[in-house]
N, C-alpha and C positions, 0 to 999 in steps of 0.2 A: 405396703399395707394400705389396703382402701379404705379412706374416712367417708364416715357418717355422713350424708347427703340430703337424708331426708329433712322434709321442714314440719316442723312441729306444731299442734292447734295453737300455742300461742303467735306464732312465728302469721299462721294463717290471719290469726284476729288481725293482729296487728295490720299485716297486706290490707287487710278487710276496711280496719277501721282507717286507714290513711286514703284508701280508696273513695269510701263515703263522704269525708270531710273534705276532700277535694270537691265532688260533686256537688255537697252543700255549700263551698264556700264560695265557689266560682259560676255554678248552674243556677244553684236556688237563690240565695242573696244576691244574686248580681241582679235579678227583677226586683228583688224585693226592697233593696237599695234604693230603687228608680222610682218607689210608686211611696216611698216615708220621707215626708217632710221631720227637719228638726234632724234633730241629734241620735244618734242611729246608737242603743245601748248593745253593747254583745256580750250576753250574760253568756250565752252556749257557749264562749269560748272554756268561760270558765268548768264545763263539764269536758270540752271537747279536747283541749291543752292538757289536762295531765294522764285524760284517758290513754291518748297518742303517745307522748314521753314514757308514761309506766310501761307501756307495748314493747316500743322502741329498746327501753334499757333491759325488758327482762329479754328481748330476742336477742338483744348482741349481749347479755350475761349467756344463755343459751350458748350462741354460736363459739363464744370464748369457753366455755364448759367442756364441750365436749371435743374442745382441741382445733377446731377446724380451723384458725387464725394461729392453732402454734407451729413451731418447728418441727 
């Protein structure tokens, strides 16, 4: 029997949103690190952290759902 394969729009965001965050965290702030004197606050983290984790848990709720990690 051939399982399910396909990847689902959460499953995408998700790609999507670990994608961006990469870019912002390592492309954008890494100049913008260089150019702020004092104490560097990361409020984004606080939107950016459980955006990624809610993604994360409902893609591998997904992927365990619909079997594709059982026997």
């Amino acid at each position: 029997m051939k399982k399910n394969t396909k990847i689902t729009t959460t499953q995408w965001f998700t790609i999507g949103l670990v994608i961006l965050y990469l870019f912002w965290e390592f492309i954008f702030l890494a100049s913008w690190k260089e150019n702020t004197e004092g104490p560097l606050l990361r409020v984004d983290l606080l939107l950016i952290y459980p955006l990624i984790l809610t993604g994360i848990i409902r893609s591998l709720w997904q992927l365990i759902k619909k079997g594709r990690w059982s026997n």
